[in-house]
mmCIF file of the N, C-alpha and C atoms, coordinates in Angstrom:
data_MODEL
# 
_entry.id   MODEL 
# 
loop_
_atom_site.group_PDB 
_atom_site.id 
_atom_site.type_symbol 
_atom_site.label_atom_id 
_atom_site.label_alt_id 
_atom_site.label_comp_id 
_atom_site.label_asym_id 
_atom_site.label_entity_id 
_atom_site.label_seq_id 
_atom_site.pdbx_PDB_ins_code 
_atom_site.Cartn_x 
_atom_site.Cartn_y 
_atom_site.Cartn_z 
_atom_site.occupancy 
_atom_site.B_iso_or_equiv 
_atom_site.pdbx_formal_charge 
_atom_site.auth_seq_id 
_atom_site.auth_comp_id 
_atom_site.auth_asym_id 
_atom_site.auth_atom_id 
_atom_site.pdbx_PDB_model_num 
ATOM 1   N N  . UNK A 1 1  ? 39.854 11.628 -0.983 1.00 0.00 ? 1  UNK A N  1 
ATOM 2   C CA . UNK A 1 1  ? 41.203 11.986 -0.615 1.00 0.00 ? 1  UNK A CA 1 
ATOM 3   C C  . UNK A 1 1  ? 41.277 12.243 0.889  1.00 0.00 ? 1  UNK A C  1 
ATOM 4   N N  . UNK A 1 2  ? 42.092 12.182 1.567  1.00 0.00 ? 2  UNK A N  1 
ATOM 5   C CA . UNK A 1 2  ? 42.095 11.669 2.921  1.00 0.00 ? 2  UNK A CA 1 
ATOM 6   C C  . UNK A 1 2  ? 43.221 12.568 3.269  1.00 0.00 ? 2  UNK A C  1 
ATOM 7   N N  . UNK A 1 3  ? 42.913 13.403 4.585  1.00 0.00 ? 3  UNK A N  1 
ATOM 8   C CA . UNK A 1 3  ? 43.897 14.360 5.353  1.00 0.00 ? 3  UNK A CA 1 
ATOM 9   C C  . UNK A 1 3  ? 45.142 14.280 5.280  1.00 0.00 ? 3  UNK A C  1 
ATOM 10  N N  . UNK A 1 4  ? 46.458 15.041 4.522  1.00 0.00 ? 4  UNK A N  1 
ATOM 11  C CA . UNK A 1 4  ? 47.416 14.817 4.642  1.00 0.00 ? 4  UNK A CA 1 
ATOM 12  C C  . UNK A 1 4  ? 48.535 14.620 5.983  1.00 0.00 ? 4  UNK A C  1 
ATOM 13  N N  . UNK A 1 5  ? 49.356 14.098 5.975  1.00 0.00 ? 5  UNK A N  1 
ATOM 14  C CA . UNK A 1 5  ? 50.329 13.799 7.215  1.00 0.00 ? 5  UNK A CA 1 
ATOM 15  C C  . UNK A 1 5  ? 51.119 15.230 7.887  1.00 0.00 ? 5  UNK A C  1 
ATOM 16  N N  . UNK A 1 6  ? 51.351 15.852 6.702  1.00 0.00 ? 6  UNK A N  1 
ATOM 17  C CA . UNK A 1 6  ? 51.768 16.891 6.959  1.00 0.00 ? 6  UNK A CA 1 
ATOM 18  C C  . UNK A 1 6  ? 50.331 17.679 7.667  1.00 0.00 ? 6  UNK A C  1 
ATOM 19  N N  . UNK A 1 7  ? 49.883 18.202 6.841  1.00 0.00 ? 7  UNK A N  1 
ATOM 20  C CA . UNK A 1 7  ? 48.282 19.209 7.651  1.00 0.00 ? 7  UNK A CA 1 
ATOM 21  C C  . UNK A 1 7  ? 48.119 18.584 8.602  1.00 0.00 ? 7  UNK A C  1 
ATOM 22  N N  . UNK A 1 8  ? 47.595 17.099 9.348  1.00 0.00 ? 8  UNK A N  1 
ATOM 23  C CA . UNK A 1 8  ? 47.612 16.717 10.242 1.00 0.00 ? 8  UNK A CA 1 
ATOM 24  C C  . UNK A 1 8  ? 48.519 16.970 11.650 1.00 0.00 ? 8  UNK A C  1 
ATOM 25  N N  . UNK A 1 9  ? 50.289 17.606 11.287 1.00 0.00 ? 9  UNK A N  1 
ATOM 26  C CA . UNK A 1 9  ? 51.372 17.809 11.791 1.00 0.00 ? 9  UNK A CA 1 
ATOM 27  C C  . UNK A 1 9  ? 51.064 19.220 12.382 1.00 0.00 ? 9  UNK A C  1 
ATOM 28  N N  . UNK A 1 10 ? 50.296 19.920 12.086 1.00 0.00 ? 10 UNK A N  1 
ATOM 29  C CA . UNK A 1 10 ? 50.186 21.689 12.219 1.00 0.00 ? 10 UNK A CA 1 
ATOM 30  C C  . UNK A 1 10 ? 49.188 21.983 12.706 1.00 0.00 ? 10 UNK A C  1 
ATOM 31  N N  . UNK A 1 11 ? 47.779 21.157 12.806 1.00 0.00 ? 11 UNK A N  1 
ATOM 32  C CA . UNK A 1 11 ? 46.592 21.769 12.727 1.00 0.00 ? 11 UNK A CA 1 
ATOM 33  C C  . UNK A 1 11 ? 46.758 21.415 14.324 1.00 0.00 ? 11 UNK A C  1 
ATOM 34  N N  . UNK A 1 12 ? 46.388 22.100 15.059 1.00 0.00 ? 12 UNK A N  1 
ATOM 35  C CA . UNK A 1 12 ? 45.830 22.340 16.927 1.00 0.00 ? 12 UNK A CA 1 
ATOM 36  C C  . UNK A 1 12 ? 44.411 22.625 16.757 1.00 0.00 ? 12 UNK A C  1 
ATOM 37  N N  . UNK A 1 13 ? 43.830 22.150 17.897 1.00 0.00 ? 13 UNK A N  1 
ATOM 38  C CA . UNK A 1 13 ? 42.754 22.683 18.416 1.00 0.00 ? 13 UNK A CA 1 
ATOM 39  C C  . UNK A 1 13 ? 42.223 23.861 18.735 1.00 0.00 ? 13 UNK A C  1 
ATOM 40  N N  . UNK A 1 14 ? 41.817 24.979 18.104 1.00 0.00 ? 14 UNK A N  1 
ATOM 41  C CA . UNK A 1 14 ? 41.191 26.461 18.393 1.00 0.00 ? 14 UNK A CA 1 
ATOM 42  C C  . UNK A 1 14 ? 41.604 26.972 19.673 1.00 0.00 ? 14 UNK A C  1 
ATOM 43  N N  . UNK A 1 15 ? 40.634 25.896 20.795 1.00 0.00 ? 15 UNK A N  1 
ATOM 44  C CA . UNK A 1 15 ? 39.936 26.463 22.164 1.00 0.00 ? 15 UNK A CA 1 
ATOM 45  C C  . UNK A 1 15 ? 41.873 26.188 22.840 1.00 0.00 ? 15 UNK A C  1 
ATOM 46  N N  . UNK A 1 16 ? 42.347 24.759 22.960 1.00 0.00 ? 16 UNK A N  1 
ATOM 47  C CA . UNK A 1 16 ? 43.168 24.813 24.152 1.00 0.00 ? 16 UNK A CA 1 
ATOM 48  C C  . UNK A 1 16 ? 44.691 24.466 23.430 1.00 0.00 ? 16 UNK A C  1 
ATOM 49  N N  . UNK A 1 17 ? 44.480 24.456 22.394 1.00 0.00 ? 17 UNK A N  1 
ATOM 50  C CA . UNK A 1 17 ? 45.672 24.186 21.595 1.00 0.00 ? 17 UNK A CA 1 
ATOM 51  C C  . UNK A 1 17 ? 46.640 22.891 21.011 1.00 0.00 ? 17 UNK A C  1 
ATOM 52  N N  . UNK A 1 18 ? 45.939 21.912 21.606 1.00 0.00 ? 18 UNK A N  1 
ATOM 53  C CA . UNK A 1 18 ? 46.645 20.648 21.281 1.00 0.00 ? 18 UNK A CA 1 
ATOM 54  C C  . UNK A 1 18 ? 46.179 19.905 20.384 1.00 0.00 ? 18 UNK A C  1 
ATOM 55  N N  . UNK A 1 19 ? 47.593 18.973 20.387 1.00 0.00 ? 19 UNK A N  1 
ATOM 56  C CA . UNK A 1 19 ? 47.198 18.377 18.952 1.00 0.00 ? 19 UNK A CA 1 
ATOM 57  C C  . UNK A 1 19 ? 45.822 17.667 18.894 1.00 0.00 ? 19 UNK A C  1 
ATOM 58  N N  . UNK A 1 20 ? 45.066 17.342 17.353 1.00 0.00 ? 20 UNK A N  1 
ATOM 59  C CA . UNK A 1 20 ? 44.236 16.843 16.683 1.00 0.00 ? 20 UNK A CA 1 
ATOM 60  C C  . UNK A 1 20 ? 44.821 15.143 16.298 1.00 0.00 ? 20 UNK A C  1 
ATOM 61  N N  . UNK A 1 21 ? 44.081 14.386 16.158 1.00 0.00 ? 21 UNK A N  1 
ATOM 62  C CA . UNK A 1 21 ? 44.031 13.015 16.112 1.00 0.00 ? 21 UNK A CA 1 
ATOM 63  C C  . UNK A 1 21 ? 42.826 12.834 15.507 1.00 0.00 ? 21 UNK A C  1 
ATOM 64  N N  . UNK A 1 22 ? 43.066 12.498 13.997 1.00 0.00 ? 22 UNK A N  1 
ATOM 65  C CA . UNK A 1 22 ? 41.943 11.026 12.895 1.00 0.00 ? 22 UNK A CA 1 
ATOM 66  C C  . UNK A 1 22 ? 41.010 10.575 14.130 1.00 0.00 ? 22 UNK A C  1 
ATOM 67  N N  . UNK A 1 23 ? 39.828 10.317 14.172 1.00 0.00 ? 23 UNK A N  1 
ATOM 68  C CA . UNK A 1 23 ? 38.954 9.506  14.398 1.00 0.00 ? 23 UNK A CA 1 
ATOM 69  C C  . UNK A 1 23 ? 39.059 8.095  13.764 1.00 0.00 ? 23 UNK A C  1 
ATOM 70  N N  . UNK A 1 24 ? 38.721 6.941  14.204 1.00 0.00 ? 24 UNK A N  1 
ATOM 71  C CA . UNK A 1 24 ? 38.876 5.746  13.908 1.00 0.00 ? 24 UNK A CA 1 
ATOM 72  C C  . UNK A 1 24 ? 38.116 5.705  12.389 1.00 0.00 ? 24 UNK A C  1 
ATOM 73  N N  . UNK A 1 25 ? 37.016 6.591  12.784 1.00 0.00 ? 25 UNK A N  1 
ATOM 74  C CA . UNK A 1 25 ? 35.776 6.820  11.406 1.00 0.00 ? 25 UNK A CA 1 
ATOM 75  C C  . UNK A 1 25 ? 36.188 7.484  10.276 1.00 0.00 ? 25 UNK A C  1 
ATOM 76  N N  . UNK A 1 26 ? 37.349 8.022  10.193 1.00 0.00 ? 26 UNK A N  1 
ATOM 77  C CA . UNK A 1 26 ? 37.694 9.377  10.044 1.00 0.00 ? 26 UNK A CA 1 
ATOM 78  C C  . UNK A 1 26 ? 36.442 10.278 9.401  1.00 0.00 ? 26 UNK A C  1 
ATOM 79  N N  . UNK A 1 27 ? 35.074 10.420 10.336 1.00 0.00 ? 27 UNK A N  1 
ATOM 80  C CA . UNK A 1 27 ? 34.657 11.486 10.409 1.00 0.00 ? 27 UNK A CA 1 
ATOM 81  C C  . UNK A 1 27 ? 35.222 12.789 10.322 1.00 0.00 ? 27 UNK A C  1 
ATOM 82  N N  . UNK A 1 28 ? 36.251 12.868 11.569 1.00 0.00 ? 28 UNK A N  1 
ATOM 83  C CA . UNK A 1 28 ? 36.544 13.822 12.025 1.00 0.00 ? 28 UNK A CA 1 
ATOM 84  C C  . UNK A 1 28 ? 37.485 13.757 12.733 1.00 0.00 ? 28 UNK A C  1 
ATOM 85  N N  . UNK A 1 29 ? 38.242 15.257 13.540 1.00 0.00 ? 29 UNK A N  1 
ATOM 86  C CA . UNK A 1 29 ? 39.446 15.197 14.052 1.00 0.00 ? 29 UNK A CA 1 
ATOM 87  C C  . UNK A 1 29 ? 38.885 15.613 15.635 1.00 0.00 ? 29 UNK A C  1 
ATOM 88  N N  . UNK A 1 30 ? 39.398 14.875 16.543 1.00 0.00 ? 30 UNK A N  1 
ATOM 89  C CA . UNK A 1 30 ? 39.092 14.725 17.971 1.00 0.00 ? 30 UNK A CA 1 
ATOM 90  C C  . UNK A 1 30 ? 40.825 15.030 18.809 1.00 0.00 ? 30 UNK A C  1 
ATOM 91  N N  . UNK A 1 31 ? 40.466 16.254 19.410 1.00 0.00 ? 31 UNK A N  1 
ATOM 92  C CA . UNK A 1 31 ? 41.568 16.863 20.277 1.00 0.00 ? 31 UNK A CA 1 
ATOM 93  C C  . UNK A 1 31 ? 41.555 16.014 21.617 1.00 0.00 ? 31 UNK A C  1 
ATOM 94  N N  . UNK A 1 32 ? 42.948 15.989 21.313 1.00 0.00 ? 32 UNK A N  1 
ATOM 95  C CA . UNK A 1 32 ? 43.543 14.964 22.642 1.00 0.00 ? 32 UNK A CA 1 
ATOM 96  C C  . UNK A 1 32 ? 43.382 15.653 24.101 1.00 0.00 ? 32 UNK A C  1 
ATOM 97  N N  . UNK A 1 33 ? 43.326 16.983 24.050 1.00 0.00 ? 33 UNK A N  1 
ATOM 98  C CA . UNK A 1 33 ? 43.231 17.192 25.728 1.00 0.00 ? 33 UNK A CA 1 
ATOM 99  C C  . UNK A 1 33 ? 42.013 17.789 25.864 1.00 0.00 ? 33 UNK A C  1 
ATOM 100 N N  . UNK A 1 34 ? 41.290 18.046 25.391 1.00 0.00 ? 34 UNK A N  1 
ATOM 101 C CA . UNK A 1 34 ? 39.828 19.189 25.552 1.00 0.00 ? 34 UNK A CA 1 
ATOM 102 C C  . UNK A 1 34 ? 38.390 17.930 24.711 1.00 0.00 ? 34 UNK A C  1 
ATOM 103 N N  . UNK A 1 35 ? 38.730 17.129 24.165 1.00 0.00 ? 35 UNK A N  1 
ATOM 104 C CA . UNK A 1 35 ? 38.160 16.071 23.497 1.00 0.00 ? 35 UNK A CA 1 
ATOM 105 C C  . UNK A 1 35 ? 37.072 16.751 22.923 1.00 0.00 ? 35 UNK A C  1 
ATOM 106 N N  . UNK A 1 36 ? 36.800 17.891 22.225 1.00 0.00 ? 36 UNK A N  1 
ATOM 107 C CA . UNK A 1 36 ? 36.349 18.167 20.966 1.00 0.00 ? 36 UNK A CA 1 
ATOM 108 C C  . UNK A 1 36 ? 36.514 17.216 19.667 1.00 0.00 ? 36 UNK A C  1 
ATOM 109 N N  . UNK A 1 37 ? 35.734 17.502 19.109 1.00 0.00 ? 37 UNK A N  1 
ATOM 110 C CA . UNK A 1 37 ? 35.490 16.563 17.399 1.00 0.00 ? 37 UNK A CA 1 
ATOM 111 C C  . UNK A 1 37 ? 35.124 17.659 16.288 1.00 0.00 ? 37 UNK A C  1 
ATOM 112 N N  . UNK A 1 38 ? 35.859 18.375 15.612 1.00 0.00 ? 38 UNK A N  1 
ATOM 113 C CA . UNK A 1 38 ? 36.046 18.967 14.650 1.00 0.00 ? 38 UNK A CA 1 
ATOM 114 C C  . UNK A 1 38 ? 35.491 18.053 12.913 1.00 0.00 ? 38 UNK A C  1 
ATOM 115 N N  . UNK A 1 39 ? 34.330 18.070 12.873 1.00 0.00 ? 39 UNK A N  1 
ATOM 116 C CA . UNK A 1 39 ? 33.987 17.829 11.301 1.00 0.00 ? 39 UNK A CA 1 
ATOM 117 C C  . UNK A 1 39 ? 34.468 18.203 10.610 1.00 0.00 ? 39 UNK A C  1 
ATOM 118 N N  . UNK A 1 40 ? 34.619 16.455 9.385  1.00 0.00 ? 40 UNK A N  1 
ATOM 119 C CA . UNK A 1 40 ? 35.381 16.814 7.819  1.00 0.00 ? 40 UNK A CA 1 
ATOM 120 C C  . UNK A 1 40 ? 34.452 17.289 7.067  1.00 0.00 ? 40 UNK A C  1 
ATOM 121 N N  . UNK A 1 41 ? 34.331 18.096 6.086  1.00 0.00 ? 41 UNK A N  1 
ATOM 122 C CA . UNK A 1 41 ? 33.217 17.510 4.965  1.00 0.00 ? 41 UNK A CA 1 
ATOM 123 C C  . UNK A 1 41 ? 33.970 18.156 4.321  1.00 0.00 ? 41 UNK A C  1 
ATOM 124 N N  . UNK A 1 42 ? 33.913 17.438 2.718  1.00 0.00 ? 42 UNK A N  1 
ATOM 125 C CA . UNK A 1 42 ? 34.832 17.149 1.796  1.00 0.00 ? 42 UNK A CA 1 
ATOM 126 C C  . UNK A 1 42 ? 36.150 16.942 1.634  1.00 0.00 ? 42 UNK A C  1 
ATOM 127 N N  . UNK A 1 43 ? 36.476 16.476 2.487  1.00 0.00 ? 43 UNK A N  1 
ATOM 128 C CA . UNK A 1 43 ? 38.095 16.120 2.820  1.00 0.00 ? 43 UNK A CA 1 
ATOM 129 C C  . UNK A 1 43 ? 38.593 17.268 2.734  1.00 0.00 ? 43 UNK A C  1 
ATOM 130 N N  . UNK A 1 44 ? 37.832 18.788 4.082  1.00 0.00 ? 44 UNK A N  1 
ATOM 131 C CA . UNK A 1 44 ? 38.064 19.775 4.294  1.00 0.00 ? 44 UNK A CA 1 
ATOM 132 C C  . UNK A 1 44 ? 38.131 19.735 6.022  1.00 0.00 ? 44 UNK A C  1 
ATOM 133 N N  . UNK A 1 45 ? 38.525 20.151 6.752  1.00 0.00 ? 45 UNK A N  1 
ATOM 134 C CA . UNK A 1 45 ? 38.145 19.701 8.429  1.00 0.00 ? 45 UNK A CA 1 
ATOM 135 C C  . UNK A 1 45 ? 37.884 21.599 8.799  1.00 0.00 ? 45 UNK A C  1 
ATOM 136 N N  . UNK A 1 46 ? 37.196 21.248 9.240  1.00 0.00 ? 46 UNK A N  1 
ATOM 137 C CA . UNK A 1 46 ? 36.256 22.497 9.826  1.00 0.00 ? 46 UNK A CA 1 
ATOM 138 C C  . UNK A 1 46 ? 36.515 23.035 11.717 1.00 0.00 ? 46 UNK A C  1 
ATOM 139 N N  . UNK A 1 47 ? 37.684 23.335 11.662 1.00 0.00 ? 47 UNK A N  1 
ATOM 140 C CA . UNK A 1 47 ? 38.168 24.091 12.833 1.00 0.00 ? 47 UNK A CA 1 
ATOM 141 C C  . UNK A 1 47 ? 37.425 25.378 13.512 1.00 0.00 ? 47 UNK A C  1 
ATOM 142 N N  . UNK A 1 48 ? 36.573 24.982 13.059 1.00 0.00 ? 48 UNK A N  1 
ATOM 143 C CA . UNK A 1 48 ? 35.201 26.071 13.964 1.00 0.00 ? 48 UNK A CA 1 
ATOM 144 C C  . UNK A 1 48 ? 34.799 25.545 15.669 1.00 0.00 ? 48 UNK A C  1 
ATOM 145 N N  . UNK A 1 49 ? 34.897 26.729 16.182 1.00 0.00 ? 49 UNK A N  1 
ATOM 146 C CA . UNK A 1 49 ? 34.546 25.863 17.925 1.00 0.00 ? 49 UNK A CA 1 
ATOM 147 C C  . UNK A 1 49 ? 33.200 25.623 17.747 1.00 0.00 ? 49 UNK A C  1 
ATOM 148 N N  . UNK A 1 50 ? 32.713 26.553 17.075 1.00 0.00 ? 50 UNK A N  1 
ATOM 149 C CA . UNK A 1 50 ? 31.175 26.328 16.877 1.00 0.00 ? 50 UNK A CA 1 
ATOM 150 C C  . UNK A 1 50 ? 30.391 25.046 16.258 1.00 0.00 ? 50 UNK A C  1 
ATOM 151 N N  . UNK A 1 51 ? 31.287 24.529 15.490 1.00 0.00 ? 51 UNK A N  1 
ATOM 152 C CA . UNK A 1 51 ? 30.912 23.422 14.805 1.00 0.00 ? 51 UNK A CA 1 
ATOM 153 C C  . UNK A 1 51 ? 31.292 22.194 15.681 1.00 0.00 ? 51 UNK A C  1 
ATOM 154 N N  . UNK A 1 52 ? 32.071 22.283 16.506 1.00 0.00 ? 52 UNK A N  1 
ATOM 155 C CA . UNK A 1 52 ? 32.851 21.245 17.442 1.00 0.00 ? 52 UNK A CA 1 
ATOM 156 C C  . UNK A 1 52 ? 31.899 20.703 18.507 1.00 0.00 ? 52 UNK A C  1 
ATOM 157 N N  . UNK A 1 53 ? 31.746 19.210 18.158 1.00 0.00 ? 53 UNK A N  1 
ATOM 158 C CA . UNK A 1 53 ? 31.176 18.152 19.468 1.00 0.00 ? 53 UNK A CA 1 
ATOM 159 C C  . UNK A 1 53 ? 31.735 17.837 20.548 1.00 0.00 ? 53 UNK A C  1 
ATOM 160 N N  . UNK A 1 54 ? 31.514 17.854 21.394 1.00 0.00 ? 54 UNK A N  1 
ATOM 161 C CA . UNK A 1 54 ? 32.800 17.652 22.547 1.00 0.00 ? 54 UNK A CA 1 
ATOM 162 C C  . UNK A 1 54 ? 32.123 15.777 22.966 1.00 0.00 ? 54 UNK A C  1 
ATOM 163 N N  . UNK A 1 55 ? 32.978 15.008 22.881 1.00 0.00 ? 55 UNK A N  1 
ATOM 164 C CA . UNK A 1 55 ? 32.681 13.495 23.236 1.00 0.00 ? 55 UNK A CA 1 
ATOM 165 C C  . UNK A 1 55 ? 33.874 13.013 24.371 1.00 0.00 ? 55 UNK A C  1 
ATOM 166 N N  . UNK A 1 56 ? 32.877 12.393 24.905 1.00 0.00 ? 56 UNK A N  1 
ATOM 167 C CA . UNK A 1 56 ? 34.014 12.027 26.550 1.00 0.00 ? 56 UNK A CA 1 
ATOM 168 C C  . UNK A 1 56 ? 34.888 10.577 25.847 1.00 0.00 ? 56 UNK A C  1 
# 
């Protein structure tokens, strides 16, 4: 089951606040201005800074 449109509509980034954007993989959700990568696992997304990859 795959991230809803709505949850997708609400969820921000922890650290700087902007919106989240699907990964092509949909691994995971990658913030548009701070470019963090927030891990799914179980078609749960894990908004932990701690857990967050930052990819250029």
């Amino acid at each position: 089951m795959a991230i809803s449109k709505d949850l997708l509509e609400i969820l921000v980034c922890p650290v700087c606040k902007a919106t989240v954007e699907m990964k092509a993989d949909q691994s995971g959700l990658r913030c548009v201005q701070c470019h963090r990568v927030y891990p799914i696992r179980d078609d749960i997304p894990v908004m932990l800074i701690d857990e967050a990859k930052i990819e250029e």
